[in-house]
N, C-alpha and C positions, 0 to 999 in steps of 0.2 A: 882157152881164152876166147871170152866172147867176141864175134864180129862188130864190126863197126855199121849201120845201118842209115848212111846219111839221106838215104830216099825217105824215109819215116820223120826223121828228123825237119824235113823242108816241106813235107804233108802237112804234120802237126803247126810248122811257123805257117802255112799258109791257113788252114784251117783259124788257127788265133785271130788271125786277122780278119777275115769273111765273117766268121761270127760275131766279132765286136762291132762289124756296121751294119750286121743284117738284124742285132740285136737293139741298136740302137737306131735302126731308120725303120723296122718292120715292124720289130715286136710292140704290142699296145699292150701287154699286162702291165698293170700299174703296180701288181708285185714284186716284178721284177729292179724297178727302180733305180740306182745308179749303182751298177756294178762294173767290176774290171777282169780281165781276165788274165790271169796272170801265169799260165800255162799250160800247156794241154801235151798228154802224153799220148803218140799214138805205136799200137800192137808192130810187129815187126811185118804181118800177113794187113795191115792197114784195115783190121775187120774192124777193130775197136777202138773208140777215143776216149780220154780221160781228159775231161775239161774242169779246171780248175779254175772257182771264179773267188772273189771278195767285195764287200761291199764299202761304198765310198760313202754311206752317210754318216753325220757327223756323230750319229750316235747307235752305231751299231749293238743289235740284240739279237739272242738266238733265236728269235723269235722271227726277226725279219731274214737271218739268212735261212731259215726254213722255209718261210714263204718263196722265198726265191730261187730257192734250190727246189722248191715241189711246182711253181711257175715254169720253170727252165725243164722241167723234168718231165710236164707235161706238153711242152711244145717241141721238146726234141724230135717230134715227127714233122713237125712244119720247118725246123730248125733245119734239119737233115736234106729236106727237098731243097730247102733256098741253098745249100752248099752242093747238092749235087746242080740246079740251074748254072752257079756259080764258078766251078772247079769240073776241071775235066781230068777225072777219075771214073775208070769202070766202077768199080766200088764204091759209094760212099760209106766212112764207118760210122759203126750205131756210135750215139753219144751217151755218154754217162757223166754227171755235173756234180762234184765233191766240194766241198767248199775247202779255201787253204789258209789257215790261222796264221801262216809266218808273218803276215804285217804283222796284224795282234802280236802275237810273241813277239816279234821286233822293235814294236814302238816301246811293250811292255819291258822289253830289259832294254831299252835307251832310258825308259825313264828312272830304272833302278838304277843306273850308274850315273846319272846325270844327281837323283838322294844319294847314293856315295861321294859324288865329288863334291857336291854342298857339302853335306856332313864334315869331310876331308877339310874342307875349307875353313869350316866355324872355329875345329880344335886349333887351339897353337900349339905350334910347333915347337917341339924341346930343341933347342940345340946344343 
């Protein structure tokens, strides 16, 4: 039975947060552009982070979360110094930036059930 690791767990919420304002008051790439972060998973030894971002423009393409995951990818070293300035940790962990499709998939099957319940709705009902 795996241990339970709530020091990793309050790393990672804290990390979430430092990075979403140092993202949004420091970083000048215009690649980067309006993203969210929506989770970060950090290692149990706190060497490595797994930052998890999505993009909030109104018309996302793979094309823009590429640029902003190779953006983020390249400034994880400037990124890394402003959270170690930030958080008092001996360690800070390397970052690594994935992007998370679950809004995508999420919006995408609300809108599939939302064509089911229209659909639902047009037939009549036998009783």
């Amino acid at each position: 039975m795996p241990k339970d690791f709530p020091r990793s767990r309050r790393v990672a919420d804290e990390i979430q947060r430092e990075l979403a304002e140092i993202i949004r008051l420091e970083l000048k790439d215009p690649r980067v552009g309006l993203i969210t972060i929506t989770g970060v998973e950090v290692t149990n030894d706190l060497e490595h982070a797994k930052i998890f971002i999505t993009s909030l423009s109104t018309k996302p393409t793979a094309t823009s979360h590429d640029d902003a995951l190779n953006a983020l990818r390249r400034a994880a070293g400037f990124l890394r110094s402003q959270l170690a300035h930030r958080m008092k940790l001996r360690l800070v962990p390397q970052l690594a930036f994935a992007y998370d499709e679950s809004v995508e998939r999420g919006m995408y099957l609300s809108q599939l059930i939302d064509q089911a319940i229209a659909e639902d709705a047009s037939h009549p009902k036998d009783d």
